[in-house]
N, C-alpha and C positions, 0 to 999 in steps of 0.2 A: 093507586092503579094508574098506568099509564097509559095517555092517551093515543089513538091512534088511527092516524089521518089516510081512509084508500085513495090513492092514486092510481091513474091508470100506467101501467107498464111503460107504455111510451113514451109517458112524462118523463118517465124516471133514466127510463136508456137515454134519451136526449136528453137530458139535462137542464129540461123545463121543467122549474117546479113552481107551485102558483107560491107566494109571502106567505113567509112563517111556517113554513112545512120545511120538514126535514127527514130524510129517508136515512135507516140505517142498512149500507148494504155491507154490514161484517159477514165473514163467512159461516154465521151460525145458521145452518138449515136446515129444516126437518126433510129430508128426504126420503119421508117413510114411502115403501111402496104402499100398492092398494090390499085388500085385503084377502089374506090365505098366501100372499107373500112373505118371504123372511125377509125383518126392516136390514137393511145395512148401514154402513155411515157413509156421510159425506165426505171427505177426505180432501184439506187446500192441498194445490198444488202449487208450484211456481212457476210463473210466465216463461221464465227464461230457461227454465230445465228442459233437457231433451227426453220425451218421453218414457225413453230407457230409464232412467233414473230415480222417475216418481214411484214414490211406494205407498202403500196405505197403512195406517194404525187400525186397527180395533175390527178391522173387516170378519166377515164371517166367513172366508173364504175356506172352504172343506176341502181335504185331499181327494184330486180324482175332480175335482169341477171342471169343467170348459170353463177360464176366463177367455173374455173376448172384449177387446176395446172398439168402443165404436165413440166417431170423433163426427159432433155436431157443428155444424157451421150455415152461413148462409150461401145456398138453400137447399144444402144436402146431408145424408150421411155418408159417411165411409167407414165400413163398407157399406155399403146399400144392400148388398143381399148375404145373406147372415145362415149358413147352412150347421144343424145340432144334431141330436139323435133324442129319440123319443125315451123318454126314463131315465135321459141322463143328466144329472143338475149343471145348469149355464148361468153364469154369474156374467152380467153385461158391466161394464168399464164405462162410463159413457162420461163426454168429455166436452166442453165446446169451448172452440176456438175462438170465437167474438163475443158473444152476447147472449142472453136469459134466450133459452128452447126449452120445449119439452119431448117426452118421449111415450109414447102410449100403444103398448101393443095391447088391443082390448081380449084379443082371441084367446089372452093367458092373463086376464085381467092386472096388466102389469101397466105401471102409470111414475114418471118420475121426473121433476123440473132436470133441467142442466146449464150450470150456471158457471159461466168464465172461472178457472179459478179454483175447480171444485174436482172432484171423480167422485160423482156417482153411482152404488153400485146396485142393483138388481140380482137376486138370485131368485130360482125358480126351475121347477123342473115342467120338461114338455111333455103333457099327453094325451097329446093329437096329433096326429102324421099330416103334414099337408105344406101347403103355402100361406103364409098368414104374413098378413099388413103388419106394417108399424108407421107413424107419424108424428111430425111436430104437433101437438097441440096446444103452440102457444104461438100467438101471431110475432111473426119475426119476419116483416116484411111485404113485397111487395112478392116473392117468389116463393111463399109461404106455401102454397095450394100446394106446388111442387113436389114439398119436403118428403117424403118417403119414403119406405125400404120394405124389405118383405124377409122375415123371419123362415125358411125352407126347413121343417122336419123331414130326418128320415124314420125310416122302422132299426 
């Protein structure tokens, strides 16, 4: 069995790591959503692609979804306000441009790292009409508190 040393995040984005630890950051990641979600995969991308061009393998993407990419960075997203319709399946793209974020909209118990490198996907259908939060909930920062967006159901 393989041993296996936590560090804290920070260590690891900066590039402090204490002797004799070693972090593998391959792009194998579980990016299961939470639960009563359908899992998707995590999908590399490449740095230098223009986002036109990235595609995903093995996605569960159904005909008739709202795909919709939202791009994580420090200390926002884009878009920030994110408008769907009630009963209709939305697959989130979620993407970040620097560094480890997360993404947790709790209102549709939906929860998924994003990590440089990667497209993470979310599927999930909305049914509840309203304005609902979303947030990093992974410290990225000094403007972390900020990080947030708001998911807008319609009928």
């Amino acid at each position: 069995m393989k041993a296996v040393a936590l560090v804290p995040i920070f260590a690891v984005l900066a590039g402090v790591m204490p002797a004799g630890i070693a972090v593998d950051l391959s792009p194998a990641v579980d990016a299961t959503p939470a639960t009563g979600a359908t899992p998707m995969a995590a999908t590399p991308m490449s740095a230098t692609a223009p986002q036109s061009t990235l595609t995903a393998t093995g996605a569960a993407i159904q005909p008739g979804d709202d795909v919709i990419r939202v791009t994580a960075k420090c200390f926002a997203y884009d878009p920030d306000t994110i408008t769907v319709h009630v009963g209709h399946p939305v697959v989130l793209e979620l993407v970040s441009l620097d560094h480890h974020h997360g993404f947790s909209l709790p209102d549709f118990n939906q929860r998924a790292d994003v990590l440089p490198g990667l497209i993470t996907r979310l599927r999930f259908v909305p049914d509840k009409v309203g304005t609902h939060a979303f947030v990093c909930d992974v410290f990225c920062g000094s403007g972390h508190d900020d990080m947030a967006g708001t998911l807008e159901v319609k009928p």
